[in-house]
PyMOL Python script that loads the backbone (N, CA, C, O; Angstrom):
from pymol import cmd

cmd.read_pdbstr("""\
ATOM      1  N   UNK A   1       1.716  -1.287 -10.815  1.00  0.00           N
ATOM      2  CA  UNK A   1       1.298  -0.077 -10.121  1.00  0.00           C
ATOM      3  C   UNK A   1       1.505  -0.222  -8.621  1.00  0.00           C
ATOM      4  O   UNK A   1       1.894   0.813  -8.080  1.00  0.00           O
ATOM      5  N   UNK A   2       1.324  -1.322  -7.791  1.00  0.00           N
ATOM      6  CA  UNK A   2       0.991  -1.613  -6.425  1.00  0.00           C
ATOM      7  C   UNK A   2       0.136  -0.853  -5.833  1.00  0.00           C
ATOM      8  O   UNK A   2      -0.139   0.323  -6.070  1.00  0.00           O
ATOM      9  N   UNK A   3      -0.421  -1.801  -4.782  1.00  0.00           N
ATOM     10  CA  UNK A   3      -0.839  -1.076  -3.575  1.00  0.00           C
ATOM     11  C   UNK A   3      -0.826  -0.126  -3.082  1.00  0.00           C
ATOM     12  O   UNK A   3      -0.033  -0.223  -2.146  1.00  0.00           O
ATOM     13  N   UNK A   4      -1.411   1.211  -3.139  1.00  0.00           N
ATOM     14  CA  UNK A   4      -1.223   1.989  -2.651  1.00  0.00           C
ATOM     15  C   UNK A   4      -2.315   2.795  -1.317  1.00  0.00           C
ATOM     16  O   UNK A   4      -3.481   2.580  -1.651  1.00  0.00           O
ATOM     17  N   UNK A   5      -2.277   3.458  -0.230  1.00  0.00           N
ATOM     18  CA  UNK A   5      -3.381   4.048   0.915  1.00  0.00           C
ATOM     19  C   UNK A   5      -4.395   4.293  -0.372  1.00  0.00           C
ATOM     20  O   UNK A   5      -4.252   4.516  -1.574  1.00  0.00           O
ATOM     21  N   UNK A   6      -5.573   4.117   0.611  1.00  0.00           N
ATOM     22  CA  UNK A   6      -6.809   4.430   0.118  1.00  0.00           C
ATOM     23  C   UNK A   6      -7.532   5.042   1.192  1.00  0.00           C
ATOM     24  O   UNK A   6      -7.297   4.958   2.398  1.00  0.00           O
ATOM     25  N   UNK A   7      -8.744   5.873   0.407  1.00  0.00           N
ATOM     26  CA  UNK A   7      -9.919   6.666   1.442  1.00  0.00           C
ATOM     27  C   UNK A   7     -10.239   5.599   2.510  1.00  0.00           C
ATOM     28  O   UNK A   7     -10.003   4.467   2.088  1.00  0.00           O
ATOM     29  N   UNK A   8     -10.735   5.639   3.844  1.00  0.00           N
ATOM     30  CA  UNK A   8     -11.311   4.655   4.540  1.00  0.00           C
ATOM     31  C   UNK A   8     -12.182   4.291   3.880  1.00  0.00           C
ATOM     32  O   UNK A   8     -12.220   3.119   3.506  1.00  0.00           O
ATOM     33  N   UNK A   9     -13.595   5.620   3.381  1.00  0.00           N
ATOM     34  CA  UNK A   9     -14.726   5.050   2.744  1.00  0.00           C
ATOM     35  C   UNK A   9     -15.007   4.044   1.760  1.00  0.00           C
ATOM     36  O   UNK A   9     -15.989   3.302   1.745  1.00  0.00           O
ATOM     37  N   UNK A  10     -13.755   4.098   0.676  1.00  0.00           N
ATOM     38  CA  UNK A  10     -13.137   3.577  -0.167  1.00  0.00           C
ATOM     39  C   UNK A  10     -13.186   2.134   0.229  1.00  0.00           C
ATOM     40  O   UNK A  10     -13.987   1.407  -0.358  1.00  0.00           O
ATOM     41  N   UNK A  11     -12.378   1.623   1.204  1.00  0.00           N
ATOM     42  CA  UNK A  11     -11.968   0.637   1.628  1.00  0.00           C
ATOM     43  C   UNK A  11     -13.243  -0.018   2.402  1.00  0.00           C
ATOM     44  O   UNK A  11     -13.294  -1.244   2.303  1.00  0.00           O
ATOM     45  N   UNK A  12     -14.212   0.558   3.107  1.00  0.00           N
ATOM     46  CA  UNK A  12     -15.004  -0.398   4.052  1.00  0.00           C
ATOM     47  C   UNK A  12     -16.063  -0.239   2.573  1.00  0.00           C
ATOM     48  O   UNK A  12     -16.108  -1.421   2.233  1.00  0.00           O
ATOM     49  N   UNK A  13     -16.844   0.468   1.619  1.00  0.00           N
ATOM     50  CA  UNK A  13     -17.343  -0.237   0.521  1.00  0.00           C
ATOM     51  C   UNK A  13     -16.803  -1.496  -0.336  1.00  0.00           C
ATOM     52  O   UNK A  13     -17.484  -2.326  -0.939  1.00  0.00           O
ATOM     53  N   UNK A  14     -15.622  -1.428  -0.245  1.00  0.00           N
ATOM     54  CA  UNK A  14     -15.337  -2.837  -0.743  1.00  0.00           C
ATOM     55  C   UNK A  14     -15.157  -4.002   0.139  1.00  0.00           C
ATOM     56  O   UNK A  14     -15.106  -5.189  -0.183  1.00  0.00           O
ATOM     57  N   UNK A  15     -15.079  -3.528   1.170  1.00  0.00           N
ATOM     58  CA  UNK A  15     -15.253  -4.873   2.620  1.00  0.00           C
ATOM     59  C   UNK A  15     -16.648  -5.083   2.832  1.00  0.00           C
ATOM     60  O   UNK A  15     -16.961  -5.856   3.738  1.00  0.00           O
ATOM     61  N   UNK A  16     -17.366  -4.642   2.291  1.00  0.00           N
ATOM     62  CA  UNK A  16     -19.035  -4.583   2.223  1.00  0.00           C
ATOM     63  C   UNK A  16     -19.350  -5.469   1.047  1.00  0.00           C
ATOM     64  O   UNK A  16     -20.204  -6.356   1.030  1.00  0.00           O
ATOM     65  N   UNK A  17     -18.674  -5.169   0.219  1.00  0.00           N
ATOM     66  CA  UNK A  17     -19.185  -5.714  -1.272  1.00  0.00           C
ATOM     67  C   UNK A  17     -18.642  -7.249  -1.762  1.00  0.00           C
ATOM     68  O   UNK A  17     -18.882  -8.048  -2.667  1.00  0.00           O
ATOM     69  N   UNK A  18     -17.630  -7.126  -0.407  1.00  0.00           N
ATOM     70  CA  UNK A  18     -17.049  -9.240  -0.936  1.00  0.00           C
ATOM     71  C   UNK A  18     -17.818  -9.531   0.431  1.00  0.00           C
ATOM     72  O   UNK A  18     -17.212 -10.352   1.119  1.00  0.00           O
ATOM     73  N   UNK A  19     -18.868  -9.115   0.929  1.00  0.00           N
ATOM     74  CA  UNK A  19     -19.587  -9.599   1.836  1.00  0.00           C
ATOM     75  C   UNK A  19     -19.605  -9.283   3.343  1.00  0.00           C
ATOM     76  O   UNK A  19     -20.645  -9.535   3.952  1.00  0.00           O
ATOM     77  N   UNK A  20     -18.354  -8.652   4.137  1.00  0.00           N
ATOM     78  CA  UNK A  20     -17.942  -8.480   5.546  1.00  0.00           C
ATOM     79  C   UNK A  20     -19.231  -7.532   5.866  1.00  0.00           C
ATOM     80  O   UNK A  20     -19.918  -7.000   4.994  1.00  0.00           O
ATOM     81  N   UNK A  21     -19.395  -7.439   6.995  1.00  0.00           N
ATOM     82  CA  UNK A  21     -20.475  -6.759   7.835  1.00  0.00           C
ATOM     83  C   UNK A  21     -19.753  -6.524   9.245  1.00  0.00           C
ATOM     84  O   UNK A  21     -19.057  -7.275   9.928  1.00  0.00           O
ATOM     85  N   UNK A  22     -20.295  -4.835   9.474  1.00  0.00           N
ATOM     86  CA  UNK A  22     -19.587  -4.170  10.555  1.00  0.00           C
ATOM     87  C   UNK A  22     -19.529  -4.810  11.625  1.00  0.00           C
ATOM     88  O   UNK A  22     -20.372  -5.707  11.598  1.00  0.00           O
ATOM     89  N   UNK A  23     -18.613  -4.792  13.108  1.00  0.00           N
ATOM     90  CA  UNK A  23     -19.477  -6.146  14.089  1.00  0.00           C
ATOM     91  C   UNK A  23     -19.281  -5.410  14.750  1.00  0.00           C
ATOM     92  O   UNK A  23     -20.090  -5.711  15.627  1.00  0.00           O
ATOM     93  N   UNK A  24     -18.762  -4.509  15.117  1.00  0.00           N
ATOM     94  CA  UNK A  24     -18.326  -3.514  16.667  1.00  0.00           C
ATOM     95  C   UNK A  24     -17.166  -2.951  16.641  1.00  0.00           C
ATOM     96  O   UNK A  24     -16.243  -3.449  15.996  1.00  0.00           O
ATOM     97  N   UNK A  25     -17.003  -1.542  17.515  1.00  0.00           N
ATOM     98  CA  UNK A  25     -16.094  -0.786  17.606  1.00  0.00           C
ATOM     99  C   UNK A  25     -15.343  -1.269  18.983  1.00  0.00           C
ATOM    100  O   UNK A  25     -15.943  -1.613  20.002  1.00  0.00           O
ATOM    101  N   UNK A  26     -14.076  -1.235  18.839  1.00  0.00           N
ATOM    102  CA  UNK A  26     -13.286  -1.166  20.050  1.00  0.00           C
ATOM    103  C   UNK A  26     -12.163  -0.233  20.335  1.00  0.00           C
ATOM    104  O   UNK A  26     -11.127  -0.557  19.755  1.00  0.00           O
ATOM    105  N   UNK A  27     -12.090   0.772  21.026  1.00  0.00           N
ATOM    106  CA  UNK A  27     -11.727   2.043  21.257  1.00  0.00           C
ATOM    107  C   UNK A  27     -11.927   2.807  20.198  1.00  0.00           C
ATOM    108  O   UNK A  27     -12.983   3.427  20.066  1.00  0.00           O
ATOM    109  N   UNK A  28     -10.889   2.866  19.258  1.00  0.00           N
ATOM    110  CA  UNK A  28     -11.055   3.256  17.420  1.00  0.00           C
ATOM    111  C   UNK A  28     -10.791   2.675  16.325  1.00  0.00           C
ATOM    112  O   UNK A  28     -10.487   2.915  15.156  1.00  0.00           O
ATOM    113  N   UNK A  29     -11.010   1.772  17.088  1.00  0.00           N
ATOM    114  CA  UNK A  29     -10.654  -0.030  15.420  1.00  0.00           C
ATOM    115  C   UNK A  29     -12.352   0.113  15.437  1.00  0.00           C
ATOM    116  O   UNK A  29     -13.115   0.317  16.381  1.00  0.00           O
ATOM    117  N   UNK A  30     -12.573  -0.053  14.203  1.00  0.00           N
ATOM    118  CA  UNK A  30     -14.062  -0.918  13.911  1.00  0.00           C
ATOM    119  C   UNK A  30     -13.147  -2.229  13.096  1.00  0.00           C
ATOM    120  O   UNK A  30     -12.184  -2.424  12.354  1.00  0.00           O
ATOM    121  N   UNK A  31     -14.403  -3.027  13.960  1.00  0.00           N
ATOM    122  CA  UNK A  31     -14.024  -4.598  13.085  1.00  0.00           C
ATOM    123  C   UNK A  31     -14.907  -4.889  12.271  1.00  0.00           C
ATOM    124  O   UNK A  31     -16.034  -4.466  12.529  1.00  0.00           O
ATOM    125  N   UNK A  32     -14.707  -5.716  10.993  1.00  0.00           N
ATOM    126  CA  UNK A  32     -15.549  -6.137  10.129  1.00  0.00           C
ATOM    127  C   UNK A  32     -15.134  -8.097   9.913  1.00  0.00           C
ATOM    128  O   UNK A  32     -14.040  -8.581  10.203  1.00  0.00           O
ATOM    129  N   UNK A  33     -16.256  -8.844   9.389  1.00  0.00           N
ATOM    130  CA  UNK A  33     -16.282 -10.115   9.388  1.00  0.00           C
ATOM    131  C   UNK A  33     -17.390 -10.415   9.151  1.00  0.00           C
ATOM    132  O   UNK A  33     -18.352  -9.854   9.677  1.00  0.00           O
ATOM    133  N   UNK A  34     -17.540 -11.996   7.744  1.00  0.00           N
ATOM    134  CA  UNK A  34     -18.287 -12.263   7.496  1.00  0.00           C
ATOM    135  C   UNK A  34     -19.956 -12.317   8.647  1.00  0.00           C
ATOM    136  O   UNK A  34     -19.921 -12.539   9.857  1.00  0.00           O
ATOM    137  N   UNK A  35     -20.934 -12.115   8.030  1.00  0.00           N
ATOM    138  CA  UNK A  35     -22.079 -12.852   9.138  1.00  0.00           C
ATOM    139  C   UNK A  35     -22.284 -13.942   9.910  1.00  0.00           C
ATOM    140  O   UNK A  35     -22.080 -14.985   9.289  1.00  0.00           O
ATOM    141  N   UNK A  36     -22.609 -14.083  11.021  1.00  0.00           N
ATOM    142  CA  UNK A  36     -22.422 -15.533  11.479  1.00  0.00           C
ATOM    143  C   UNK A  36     -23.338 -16.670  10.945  1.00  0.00           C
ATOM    144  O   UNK A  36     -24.543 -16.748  10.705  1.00  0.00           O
ATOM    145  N   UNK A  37     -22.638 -17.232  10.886  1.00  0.00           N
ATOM    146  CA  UNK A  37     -22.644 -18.850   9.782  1.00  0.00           C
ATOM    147  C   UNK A  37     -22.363 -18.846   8.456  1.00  0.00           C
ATOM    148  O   UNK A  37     -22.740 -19.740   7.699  1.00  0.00           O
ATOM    149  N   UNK A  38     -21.660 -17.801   8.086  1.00  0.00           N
ATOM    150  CA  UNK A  38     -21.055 -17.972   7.049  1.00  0.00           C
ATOM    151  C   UNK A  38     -20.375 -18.621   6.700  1.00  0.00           C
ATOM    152  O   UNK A  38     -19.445 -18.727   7.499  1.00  0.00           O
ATOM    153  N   UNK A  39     -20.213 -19.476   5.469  1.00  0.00           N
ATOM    154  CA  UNK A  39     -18.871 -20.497   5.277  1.00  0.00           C
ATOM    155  C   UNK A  39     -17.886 -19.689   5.364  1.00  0.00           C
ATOM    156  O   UNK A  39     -17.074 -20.290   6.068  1.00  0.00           O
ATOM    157  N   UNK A  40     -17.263 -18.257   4.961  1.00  0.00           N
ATOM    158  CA  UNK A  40     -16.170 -17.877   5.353  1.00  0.00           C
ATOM    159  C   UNK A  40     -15.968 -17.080   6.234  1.00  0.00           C
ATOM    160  O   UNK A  40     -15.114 -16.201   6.115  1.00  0.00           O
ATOM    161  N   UNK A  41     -16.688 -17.217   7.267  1.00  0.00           N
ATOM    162  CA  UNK A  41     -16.587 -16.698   8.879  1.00  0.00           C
ATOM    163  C   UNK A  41     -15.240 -16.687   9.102  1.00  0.00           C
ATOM    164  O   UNK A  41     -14.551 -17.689   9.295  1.00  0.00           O
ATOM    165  N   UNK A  42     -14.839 -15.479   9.075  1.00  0.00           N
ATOM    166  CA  UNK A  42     -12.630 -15.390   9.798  1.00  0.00           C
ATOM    167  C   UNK A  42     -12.948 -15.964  11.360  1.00  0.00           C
ATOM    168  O   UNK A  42     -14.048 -16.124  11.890  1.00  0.00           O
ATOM    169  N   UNK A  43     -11.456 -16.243  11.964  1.00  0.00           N
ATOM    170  CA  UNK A  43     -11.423 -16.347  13.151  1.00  0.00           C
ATOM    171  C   UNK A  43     -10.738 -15.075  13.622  1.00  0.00           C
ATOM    172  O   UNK A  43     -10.916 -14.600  14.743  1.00  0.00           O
ATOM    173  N   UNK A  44      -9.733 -14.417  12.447  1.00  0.00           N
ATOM    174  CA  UNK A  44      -9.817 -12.774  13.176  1.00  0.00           C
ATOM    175  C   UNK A  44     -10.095 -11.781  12.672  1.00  0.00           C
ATOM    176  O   UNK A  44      -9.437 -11.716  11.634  1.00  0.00           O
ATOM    177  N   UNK A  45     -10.909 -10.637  12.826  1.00  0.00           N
ATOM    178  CA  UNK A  45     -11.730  -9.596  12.441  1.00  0.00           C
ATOM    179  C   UNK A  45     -10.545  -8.688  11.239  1.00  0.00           C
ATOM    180  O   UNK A  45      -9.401  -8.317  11.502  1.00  0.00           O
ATOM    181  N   UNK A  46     -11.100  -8.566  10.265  1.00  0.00           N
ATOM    182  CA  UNK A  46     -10.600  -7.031   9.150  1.00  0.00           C
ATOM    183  C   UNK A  46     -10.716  -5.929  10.674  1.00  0.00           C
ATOM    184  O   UNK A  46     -11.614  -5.866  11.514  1.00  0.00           O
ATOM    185  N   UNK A  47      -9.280  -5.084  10.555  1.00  0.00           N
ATOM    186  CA  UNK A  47      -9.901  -4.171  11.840  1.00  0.00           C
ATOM    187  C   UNK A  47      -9.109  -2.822  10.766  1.00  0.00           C
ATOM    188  O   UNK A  47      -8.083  -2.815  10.086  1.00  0.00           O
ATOM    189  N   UNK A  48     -10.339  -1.622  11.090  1.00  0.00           N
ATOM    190  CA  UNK A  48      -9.215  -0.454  10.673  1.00  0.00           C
ATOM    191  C   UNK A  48      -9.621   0.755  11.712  1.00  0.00           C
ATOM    192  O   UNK A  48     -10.324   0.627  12.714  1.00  0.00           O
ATOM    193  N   UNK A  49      -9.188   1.602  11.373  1.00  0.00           N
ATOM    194  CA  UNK A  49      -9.767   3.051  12.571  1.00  0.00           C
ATOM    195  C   UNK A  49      -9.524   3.732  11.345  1.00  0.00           C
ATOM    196  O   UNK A  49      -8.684   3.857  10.455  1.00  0.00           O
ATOM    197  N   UNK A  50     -11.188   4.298  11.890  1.00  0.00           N
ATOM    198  CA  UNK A  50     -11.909   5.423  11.132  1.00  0.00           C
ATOM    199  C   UNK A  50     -11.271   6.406  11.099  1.00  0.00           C
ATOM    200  O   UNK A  50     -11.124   7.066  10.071  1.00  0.00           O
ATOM    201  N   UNK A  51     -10.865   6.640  11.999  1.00  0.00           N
ATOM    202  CA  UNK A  51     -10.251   8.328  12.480  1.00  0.00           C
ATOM    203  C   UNK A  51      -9.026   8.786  11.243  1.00  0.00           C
ATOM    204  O   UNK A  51      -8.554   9.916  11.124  1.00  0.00           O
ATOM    205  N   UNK A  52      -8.727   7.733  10.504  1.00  0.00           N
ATOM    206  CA  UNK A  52      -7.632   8.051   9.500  1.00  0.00           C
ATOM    207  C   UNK A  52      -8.221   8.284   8.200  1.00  0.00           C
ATOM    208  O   UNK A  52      -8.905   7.454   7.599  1.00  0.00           O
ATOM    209  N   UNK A  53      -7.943   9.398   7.803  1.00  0.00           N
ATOM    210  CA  UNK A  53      -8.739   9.485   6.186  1.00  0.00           C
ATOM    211  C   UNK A  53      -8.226   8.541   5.372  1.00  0.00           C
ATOM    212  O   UNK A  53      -9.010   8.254   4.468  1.00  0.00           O
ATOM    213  N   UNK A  54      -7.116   7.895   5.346  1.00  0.00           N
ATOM    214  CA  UNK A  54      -6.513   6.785   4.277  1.00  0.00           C
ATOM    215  C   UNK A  54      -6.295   5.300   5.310  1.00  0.00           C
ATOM    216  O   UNK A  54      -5.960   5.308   6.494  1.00  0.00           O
ATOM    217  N   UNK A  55      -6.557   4.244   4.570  1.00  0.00           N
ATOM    218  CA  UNK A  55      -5.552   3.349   5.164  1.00  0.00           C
ATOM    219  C   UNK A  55      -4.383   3.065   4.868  1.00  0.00           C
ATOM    220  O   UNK A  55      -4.163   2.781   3.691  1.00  0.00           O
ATOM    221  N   UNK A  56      -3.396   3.054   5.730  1.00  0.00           N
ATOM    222  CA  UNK A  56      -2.057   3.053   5.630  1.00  0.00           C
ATOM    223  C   UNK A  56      -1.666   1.919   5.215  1.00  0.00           C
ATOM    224  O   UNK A  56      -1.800   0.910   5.908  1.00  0.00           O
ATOM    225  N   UNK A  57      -1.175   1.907   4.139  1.00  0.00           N
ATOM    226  CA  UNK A  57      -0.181   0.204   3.375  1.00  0.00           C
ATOM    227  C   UNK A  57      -0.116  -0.785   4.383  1.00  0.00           C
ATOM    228  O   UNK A  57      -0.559  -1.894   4.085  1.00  0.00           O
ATOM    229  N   UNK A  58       0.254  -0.644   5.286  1.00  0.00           N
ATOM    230  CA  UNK A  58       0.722  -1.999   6.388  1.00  0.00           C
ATOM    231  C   UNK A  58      -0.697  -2.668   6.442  1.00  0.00           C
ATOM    232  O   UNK A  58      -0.917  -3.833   6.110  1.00  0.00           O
ATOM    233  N   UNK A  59      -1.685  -1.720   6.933  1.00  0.00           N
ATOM    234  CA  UNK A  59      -2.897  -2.027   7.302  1.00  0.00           C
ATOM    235  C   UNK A  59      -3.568  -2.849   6.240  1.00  0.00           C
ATOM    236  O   UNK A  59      -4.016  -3.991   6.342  1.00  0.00           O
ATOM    237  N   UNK A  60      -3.547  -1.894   4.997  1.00  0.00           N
ATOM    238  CA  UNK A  60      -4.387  -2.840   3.960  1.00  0.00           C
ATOM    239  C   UNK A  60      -3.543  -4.047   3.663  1.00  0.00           C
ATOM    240  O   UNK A  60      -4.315  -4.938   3.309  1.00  0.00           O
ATOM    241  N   UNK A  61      -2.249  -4.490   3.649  1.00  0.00           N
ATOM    242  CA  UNK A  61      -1.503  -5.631   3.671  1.00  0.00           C
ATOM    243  C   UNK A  61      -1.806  -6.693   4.883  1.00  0.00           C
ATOM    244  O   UNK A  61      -1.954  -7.904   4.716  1.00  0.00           O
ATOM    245  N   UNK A  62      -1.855  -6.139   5.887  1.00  0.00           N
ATOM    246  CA  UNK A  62      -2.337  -7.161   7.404  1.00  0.00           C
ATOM    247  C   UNK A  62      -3.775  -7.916   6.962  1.00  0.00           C
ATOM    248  O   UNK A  62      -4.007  -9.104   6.739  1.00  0.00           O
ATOM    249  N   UNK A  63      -4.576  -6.820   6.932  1.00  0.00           N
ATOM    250  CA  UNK A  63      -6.402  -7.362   6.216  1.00  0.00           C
ATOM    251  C   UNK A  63      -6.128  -8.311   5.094  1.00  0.00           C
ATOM    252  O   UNK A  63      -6.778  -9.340   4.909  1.00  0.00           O
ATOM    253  N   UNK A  64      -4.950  -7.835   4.224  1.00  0.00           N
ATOM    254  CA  UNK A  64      -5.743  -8.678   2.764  1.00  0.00           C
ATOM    255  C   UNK A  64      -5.238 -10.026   3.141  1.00  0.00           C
ATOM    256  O   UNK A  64      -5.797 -11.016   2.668  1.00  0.00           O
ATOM    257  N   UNK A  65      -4.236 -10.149   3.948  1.00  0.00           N
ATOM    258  CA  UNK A  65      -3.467 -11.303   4.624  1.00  0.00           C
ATOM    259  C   UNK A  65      -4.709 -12.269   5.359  1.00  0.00           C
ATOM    260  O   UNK A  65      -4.832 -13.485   5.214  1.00  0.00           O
ATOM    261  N   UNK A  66      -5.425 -11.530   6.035  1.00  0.00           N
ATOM    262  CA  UNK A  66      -6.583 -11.932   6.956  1.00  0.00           C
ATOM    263  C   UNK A  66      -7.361 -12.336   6.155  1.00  0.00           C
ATOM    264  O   UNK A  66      -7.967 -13.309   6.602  1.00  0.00           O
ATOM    265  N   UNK A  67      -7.717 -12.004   4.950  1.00  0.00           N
ATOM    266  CA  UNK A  67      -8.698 -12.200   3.987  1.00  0.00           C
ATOM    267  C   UNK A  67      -8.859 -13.181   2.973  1.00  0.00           C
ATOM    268  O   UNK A  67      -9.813 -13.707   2.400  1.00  0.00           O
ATOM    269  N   UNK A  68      -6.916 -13.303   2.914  1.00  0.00           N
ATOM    270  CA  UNK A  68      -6.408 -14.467   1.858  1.00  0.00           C
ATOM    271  C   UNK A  68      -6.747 -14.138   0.464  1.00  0.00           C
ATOM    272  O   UNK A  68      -7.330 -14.908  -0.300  1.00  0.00           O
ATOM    273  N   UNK A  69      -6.312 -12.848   0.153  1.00  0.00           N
ATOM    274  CA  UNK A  69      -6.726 -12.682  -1.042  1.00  0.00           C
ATOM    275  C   UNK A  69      -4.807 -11.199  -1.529  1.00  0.00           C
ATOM    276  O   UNK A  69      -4.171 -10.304  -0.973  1.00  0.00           O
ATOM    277  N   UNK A  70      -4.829 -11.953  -2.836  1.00  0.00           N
ATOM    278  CA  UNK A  70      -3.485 -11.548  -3.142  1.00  0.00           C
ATOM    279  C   UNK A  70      -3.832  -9.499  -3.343  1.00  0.00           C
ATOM    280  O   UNK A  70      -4.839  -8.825  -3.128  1.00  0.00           O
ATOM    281  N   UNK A  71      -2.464  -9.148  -3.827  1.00  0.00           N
ATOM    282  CA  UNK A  71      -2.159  -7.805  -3.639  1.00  0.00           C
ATOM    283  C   UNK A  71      -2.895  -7.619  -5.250  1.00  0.00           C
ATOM    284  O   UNK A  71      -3.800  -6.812  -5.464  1.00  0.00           O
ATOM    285  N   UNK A  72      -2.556  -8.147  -5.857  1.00  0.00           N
ATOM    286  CA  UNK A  72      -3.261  -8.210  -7.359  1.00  0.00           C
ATOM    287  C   UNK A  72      -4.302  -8.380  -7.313  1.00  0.00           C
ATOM    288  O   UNK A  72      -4.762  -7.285  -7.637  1.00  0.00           O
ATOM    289  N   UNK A  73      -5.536  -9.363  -7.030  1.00  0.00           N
ATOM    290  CA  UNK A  73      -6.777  -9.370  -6.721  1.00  0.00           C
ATOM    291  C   UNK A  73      -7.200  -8.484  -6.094  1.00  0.00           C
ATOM    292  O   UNK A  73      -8.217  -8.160  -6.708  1.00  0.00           O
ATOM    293  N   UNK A  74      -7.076  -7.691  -5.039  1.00  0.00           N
ATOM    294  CA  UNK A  74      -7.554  -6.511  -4.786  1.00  0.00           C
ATOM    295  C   UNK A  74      -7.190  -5.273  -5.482  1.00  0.00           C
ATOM    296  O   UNK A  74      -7.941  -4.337  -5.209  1.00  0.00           O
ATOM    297  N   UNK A  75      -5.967  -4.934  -6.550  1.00  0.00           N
ATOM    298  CA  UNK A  75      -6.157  -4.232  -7.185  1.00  0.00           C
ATOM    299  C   UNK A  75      -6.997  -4.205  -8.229  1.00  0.00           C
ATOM    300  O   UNK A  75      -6.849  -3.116  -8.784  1.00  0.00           O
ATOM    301  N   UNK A  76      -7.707  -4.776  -8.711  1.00  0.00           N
ATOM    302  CA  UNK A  76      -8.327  -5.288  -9.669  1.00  0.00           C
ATOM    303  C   UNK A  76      -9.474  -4.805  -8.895  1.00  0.00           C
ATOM    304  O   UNK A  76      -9.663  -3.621  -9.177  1.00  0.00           O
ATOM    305  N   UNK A  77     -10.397  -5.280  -7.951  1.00  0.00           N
ATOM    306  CA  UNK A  77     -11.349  -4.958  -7.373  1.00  0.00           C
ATOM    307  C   UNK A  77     -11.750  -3.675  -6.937  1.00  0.00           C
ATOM    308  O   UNK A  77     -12.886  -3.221  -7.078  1.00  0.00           O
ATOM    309  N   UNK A  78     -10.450  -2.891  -6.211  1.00  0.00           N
ATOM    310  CA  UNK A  78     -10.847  -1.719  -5.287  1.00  0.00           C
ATOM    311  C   UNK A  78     -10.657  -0.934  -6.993  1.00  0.00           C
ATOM    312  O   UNK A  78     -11.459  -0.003  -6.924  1.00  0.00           O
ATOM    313  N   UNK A  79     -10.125  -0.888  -8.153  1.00  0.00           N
ATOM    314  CA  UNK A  79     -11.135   0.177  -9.696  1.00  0.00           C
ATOM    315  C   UNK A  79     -12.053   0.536  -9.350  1.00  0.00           C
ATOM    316  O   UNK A  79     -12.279   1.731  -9.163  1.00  0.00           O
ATOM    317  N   UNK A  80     -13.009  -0.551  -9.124  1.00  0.00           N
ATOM    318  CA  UNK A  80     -14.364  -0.353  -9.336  1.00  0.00           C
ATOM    319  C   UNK A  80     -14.750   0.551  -8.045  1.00  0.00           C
ATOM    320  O   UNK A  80     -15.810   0.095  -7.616  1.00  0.00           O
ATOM    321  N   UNK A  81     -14.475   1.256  -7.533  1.00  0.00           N
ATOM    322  CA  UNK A  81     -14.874   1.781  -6.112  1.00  0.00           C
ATOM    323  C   UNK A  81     -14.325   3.291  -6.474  1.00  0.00           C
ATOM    324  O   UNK A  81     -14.398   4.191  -5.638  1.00  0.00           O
TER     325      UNK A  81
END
""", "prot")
cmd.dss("prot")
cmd.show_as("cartoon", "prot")
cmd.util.cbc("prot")
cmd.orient("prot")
């Protein structure tokens, strides 16, 4: 099937649900990343902007890259959402 854009809402419930927590907006990126002291604390933030009703393929490919988690494992996950 692949990867395909998804709702934002869509997408930050499941960045919620493998654990990330919002950390701050910068212009119109919100960033997300584990809590601090987490064992899997990133060194760089999931970033998306709200302002887009979908996230655009590149985007959800850059994050899942950031995330270390394959294109298949997140299809599997974002079903349930």
């Amino acid at each position: 099937m692949g990867v395909k854009p998804i709702p934002v809402d869509k997408f930050v419930r499941w960045l919620e649900s493998i654990g990330l927590v919002y950390q701050r907006t910068k212009a119109s990126h919100d960033h997300y990343n584990y809590p601090d002291r987490h064992p899997k604390r990133l060194t760089r933030c999931v970033t998306i902007r709200t302002k887009y009703k979908e996230i655009p393929l590149l985007h959800i490919h850059t994050n899942l890259k950031t995330l270390g988690i394959s294109k298949d494992e997140f299809e599997k996950q974002i079903k349930n959402f």
